[in-house]
C-alpha positions in Angstrom: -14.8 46.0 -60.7 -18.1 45.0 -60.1 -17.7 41.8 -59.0 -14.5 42.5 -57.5 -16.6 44.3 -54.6 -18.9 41.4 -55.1 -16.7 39.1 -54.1 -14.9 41.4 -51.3 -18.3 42.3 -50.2 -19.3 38.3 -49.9 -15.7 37.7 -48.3 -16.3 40.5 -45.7 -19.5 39.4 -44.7 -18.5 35.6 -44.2 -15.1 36.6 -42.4 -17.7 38.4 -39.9 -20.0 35.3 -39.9 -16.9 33.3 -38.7 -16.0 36.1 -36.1 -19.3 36.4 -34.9 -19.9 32.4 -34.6 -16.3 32.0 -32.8 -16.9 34.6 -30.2 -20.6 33.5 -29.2 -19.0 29.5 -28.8 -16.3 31.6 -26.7 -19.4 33.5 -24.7 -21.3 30.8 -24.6 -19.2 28.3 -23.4 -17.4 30.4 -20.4 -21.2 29.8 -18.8 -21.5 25.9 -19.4 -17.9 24.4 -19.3 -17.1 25.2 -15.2 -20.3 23.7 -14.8 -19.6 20.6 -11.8 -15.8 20.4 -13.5 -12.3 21.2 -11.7 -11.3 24.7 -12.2 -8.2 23.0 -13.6 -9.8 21.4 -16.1 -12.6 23.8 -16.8 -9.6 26.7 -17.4 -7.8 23.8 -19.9 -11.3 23.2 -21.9 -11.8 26.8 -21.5 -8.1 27.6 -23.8 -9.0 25.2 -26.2 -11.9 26.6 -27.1 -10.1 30.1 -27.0 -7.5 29.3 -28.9 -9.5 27.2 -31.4 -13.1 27.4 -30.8 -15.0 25.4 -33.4 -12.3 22.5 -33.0 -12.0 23.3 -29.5 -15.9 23.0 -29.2 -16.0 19.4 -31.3 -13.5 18.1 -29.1 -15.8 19.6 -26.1 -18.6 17.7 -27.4 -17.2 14.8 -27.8 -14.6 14.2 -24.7 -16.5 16.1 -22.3 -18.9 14.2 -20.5 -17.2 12.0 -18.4 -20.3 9.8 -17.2 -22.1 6.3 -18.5 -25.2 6.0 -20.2 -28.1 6.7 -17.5 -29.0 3.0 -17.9 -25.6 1.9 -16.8 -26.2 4.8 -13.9 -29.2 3.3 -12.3 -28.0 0.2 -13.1 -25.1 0.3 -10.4 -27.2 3.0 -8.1 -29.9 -0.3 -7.9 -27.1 -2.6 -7.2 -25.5 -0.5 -4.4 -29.0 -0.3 -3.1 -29.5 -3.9 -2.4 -26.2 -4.6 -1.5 -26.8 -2.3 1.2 -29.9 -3.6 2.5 -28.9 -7.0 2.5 -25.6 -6.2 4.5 -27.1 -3.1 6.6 -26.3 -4.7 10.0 -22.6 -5.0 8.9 -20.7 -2.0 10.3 -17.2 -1.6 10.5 -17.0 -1.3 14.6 -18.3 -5.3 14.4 -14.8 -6.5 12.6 -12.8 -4.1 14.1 -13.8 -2.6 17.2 -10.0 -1.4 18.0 -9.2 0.4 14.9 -8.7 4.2 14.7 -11.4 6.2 14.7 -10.3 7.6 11.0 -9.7 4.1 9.9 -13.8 3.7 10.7 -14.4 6.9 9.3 -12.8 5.8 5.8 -14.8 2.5 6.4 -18.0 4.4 6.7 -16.6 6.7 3.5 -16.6 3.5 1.6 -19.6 1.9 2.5 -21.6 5.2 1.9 -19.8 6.0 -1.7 -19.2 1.8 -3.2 -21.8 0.1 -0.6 -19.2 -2.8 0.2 -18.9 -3.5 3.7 -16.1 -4.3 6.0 -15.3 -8.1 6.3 -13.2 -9.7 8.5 -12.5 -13.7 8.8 -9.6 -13.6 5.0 -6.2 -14.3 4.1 -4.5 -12.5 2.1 -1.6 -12.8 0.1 0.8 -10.7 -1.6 1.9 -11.8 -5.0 4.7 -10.0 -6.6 6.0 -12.6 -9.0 4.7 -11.9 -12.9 4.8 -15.9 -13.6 3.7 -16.4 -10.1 0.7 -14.9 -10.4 -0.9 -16.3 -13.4 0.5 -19.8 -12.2 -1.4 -19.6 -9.0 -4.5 -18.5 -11.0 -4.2 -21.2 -13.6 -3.9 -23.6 -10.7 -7.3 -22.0 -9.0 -8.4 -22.5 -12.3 -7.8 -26.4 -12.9 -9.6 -26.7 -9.6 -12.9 -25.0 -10.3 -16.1 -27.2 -10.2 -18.9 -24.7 -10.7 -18.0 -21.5 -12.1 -14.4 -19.1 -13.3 -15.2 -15.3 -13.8 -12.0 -13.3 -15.6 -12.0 -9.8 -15.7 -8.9 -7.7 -16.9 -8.5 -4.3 -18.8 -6.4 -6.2 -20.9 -6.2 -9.8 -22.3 -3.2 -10.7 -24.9 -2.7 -14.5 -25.7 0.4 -15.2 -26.1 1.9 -19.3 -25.6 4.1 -19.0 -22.4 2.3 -16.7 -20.1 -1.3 -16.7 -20.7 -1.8 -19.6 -23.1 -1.9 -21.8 -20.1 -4.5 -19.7 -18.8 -6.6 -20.1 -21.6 -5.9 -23.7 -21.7 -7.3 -23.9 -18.7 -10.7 -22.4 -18.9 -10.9 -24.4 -21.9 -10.3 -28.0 -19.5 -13.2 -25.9 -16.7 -15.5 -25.5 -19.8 -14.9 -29.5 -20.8 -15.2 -30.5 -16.8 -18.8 -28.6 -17.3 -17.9 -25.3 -15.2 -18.9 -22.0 -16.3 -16.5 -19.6 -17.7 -17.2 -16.0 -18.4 -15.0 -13.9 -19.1 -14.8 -9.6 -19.6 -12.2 -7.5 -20.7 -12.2 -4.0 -21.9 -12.6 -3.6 -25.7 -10.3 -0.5 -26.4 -7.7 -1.8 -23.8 -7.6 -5.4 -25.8 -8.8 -4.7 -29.6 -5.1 -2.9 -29.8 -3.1 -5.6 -28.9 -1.8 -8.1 -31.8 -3.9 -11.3 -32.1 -7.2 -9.9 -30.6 -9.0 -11.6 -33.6 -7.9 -15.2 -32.9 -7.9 -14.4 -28.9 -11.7 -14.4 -29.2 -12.0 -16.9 -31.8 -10.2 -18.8 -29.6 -12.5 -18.3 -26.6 -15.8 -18.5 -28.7 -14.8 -22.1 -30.2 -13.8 -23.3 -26.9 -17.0 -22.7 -25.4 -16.2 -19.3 -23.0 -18.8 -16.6 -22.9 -17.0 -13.2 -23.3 -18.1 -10.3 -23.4 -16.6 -6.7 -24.5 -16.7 -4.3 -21.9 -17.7 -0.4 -22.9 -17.6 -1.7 -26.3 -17.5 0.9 -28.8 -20.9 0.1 -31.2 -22.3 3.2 -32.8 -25.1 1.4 -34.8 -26.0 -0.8 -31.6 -26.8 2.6 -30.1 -24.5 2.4 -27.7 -22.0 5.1 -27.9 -20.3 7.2 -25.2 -17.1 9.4 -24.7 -14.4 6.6 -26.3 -11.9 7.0 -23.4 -13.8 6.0 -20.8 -12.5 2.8 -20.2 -12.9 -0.6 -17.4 -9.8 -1.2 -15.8 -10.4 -3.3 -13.2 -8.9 -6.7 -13.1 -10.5 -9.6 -10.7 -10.7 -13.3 -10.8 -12.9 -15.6 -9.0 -13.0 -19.0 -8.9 -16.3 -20.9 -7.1 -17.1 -17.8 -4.8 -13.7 -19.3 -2.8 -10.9 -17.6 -4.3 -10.5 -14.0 -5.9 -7.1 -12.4 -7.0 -7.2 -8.4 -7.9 -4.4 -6.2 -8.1 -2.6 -4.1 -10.8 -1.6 -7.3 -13.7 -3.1 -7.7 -16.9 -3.7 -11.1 -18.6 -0.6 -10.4 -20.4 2.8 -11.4 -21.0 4.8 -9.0 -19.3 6.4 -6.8 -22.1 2.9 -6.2 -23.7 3.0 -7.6 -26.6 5.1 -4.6 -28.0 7.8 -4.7 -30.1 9.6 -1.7 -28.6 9.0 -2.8 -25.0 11.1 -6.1 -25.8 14.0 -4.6 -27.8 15.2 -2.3 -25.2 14.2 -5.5 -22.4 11.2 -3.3 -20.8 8.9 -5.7 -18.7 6.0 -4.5 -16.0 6.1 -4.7 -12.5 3.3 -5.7 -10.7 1.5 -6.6 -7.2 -1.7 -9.0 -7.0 -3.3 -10.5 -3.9 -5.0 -14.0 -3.6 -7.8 -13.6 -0.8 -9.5 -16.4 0.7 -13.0 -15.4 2.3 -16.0 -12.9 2.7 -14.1 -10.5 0.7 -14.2 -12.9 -2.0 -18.0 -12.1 -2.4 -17.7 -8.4 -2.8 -14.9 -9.0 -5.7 -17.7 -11.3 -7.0 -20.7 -8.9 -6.6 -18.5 -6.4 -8.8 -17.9 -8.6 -11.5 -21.5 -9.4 -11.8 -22.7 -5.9 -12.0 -20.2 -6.1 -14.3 -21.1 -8.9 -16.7 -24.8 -7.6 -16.0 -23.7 -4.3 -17.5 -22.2 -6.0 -20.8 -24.9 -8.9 -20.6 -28.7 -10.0 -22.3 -28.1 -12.2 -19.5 -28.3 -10.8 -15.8 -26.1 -12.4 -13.2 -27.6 -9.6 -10.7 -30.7 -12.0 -9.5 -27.6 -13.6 -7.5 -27.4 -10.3 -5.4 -30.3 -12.0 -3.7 -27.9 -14.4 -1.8 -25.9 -11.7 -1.3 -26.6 -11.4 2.5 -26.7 -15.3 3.1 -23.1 -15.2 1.2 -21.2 -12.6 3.5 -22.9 -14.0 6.5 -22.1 -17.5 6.2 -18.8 -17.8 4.3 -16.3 -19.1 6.7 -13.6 -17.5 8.2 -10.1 -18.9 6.5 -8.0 -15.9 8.6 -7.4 -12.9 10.2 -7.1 -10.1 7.7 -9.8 -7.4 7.4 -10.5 -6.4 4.7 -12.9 -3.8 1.9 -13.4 -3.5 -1.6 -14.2 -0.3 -3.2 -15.3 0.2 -6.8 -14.9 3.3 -8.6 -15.5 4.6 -11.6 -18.0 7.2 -14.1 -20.8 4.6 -13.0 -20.9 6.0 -9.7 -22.0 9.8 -8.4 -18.5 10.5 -6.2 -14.9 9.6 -7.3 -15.0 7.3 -4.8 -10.8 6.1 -5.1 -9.8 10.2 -4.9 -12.0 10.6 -1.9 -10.4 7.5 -0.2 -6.7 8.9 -1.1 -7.3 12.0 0.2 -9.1 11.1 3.2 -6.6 8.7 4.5 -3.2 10.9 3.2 -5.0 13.5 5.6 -5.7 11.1 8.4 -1.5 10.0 8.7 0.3 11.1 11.8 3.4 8.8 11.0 4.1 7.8 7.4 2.7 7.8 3.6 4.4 5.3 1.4 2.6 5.3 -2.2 3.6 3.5 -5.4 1.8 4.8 -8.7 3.1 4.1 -12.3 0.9 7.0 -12.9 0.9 10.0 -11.0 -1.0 13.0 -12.3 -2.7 14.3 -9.0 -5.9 16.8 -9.3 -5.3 19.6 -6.8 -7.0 17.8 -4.1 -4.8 15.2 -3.9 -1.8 17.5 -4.6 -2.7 19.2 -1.6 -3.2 15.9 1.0 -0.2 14.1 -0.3 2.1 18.2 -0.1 0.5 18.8 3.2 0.9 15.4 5.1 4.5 15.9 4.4 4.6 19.5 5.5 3.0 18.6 8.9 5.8 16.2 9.6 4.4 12.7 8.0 7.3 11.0 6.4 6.2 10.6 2.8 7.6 8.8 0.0 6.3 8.3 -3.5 8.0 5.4 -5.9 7.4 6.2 -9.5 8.9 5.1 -12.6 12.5 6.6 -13.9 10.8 6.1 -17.7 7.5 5.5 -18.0 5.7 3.8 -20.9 3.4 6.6 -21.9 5.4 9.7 -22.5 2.7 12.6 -21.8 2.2 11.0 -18.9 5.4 10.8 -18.1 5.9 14.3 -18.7 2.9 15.2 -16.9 4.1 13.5 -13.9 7.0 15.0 -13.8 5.3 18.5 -13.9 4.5 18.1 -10.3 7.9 16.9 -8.8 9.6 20.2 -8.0 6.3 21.0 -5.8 6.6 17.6 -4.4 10.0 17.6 -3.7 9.6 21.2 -1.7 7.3 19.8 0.6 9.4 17.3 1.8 8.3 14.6 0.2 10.9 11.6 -0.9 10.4 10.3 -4.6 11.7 7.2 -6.0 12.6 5.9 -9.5 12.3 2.8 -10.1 15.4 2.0 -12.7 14.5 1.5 -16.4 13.5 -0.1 -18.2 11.4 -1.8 -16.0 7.8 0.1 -15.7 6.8 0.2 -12.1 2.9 -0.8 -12.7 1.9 -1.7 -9.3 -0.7 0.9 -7.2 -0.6 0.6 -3.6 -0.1 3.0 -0.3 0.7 2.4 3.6 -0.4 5.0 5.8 0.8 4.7 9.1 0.9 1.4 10.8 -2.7 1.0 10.2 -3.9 0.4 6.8 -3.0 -0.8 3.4 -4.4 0.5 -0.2 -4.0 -1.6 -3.4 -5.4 -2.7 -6.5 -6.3 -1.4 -9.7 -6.1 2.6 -9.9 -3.7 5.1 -10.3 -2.9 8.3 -8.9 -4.2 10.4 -11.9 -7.2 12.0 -13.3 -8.2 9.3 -15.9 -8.3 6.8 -12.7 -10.4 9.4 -11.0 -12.7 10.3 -13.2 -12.7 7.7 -16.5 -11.7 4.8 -15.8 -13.3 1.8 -13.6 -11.5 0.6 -11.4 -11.0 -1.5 -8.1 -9.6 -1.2 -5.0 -8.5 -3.2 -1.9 -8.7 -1.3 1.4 -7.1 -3.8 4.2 -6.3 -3.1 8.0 -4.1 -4.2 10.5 -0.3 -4.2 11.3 0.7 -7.7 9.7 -0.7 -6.5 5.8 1.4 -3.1 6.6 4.7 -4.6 7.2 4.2 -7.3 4.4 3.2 -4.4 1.9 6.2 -2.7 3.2 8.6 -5.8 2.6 7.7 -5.6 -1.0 8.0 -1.6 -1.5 11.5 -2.0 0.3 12.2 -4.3 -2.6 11.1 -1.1 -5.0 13.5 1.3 -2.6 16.3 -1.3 -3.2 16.1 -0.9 -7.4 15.4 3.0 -7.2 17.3 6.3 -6.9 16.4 8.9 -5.3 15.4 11.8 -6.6 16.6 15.0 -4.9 15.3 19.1 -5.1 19.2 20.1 -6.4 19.1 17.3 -8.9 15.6 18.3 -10.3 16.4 22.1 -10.2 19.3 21.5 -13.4 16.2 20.6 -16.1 16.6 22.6 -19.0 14.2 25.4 -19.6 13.0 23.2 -22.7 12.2 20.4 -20.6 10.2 22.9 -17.7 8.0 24.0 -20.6 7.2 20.4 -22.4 6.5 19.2 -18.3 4.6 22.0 -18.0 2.5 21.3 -21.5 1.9 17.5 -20.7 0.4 18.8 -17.2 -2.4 21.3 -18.8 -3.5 18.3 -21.6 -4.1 15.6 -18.4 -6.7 17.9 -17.0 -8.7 17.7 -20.3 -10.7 15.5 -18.5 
């Protein structure tokens, strides 16, 4: 009997232990997790740990901080430092003095949050064509006499699509040119044949480099989601391309994606001029980020660059980088500031759209003040949570007044891009959702005037033309089981 009680005595008293430790993480962490977080996601954290504190609480430590390493930080906060000194006397009334005054304002937005000025003097092209893209690149490519710099999320070789990309940078390298090359580790160590990719690259001669690599014993660890999206190519400070494509064939590499026929859809732009620089500067910080050696000493030029580049056309034009690297969420404040500035129309295309309650709010409310909005989105996307995450927010959407468009599977709708109004276009490398906001690096493509609009337009008339609408009757016959798994997906995206 005696040590019966022993052992009841010994379970008691660790049973209490356990209590006891779960409600002071419970205590304790109401007071720290709001701290400078959504309420959303603060109340999602906040359940977790609730629910299941000490797994709730690892998972806290580990996702929770969304920010780089304070090197990378001051890294990019020196960069954006001398990029504005060097280009101070660059303001956006010089390139376009008849612009809306809230077309300015979300110049000056830029400039203060991503440093980049306005340019004007560019042409710009749409590219919507998968093959047409990477042939247009691989052709800039075989031209280059001084130096090729590749960034993409993703890199997969494969022998039709991006073998002749490969195969020339390996001719640039021969011809004496130098090749560098980024991509994002995560994004590229999971597709098949990342091994031989850079054993490829490393015999031929390319420097690469891993970007956020993953290297706990190099000391150089951070939240493993955070991720660098952005995709940019330059070719001899004359030619840059940007947009939503990965150097990828276009179903993935994935098994699944080519049984059922599934290829992505994307948008890139070719841009001659100044704005060539900025893409440039932003793959240096880059590279200078992932690097021993330091491609920033060229910021020096910078101003000598954006001065004296020659005008090739007519388009105006800014990029704006984005990411954990900066203080603001500088792509979300754009959106938002530019959804609330539209008196006449808001056409947006995002594979993924998981809005944060500010952007809820613009998008709902432009719409509900008589803005004709429309949203394309995929009918089935490729990442299911997502997917059902997404679709958590269309019976809100779809109240307000705001038009939503499938685009038919199984084609994945990957392009980002927006009109608003007759005024301005957005596109490049960031979705509408929470990771792209507050995760993810990424890079956008803020251009003005009338002529880009009705081009951009052009091609999301083509997405109209494969879509079908989706209607408030329609959406209103879910099941019950469907509501509450839409519902689900939407509280784990703002674990962010």
């Amino acid at each position: 009997m005696d040590e019966g009680n022993t052992a009841l005595t010994i379970g008691a008293a660790l049973w209490s232990v356990a209590v006891g430790m779960e409600l002071t993480i419970r205590i304790t962490m109401v007071g720290i997790v709001p701290g400078n977080r959504r309420p959303t996601t603060a109340m999602a954290w906040l359940l977790a740990i609730f629910f299941l504190p000490v797994v709730g609480l690892l998972l806290y430590l580990l996702f929770a901080n969304i920010k780089l390493s304070r090197r990378r930080i001051e890294r990019q906060s020196n960069v954006n430092a001398s990029i504005l000194e060097a280009t101070q006397h660059l303001s956006g009334e010089k390139w376009a003095p008849d612009a809306p005054d809230w077309v300015l304002s979300a110049v000056e937005l830029n400039r203060s949050l991503g440093a980049l000025p306005l340019q004007a003097g560019n042409a710009v092209e749409f590219i919507t064509g998968y093959s047409e893209s990477l042939d247009e690149m691989r052709w800039e490519i075989d031209r280059a006499r001084h130096y090729v710099h590749v960034q993409f999320y993703i890199i997969g070789e494969d022998e039709e699509y991006v073998g002749p990309i490969l195969e020339a940078l390996e001719r640039a390298v021969q011809r004496g040119v130098k090749v560098r090359v980024l991509f994002d580790h995560l994004g590229s160590l999971r597709v098949r044949g990342y091994f031989g990719l850079v054993r490829r690259m490393s015999d031929a001669g390319i420097k690469w480099r891993r970007m956020l690599p993953l290297a706990p014993f190099q000391r150089r660890w951070r939240r493993p989601d955070l991720r660098n999206h952005r995709k940019i190519v330059v070719v001899d400070g004359q030619v840059a391309f940007t947009g939503s494509q990965n150097l990828i064939e276009p179903g993935y590499k994935r098994a699944s994606a080519h049984k059922i026929g599934r290829e992505w859809v994307e948008l890139m732009v070719k841009i001659h001029g100044p704005l060539v620089t900025s893409l440039d500067v932003v793959f240096a910080t880059d590279w200078s980020q992932e690097s021993d050696g330091d491609l920033l000493h060229d910021l020096a030029v910078v101003e000598e660059a954006m001065n004296e580049a020659p005008d090739v056309g007519e388009d105006i034009g800014q990029v704006v980088p984005s990411g954990p690297g900066f203080e603001a969420e500088n792509n979300l404040r754009l959106f938002n500031t530019l959804m609330y500035s539209a008196t006449e129309r808001l056409s947006i295309t995002s594979p993924y759209f998981v809005p944060d309650d500010s952007l809820l709010y613009a998008i709902t409310t432009a719409a509900q003040r008589g803005v004709a909005v429309e949203l394309f989105v995929c009918e089935k996307g490729d990442q299911a949570l997502v997917q059902h995450a997404q679709q958590s927010y269309y019976e809100a959407l779809l109240r307000a007044g705001v038009r939503i468009y499938r685009y038919k599977a199984p084609a994945v709708l990957h392009s980002k891009c927006m009109v608003v109004d007759d005024e301005v276009v957005v596109m490049g490398s960031s979705n509408m959702d929470m990771r792209s906001f507050s995760l993810n690096l990424e890079i956008t493509l803020m251009l003005l005037g009338s002529d880009l609009v009705n081009e951009l337009m052009k091609v999301q008339d083509g997405y109209r033309a494969n879509s079908t609408e989706l209607t408030l009757e329609q959406w209103s016959t879910r099941t019950p089981v469907s509501r509450w798994i839409d519902n689900v997906a939407r509280l784990s995206a703002t674990l962010q």
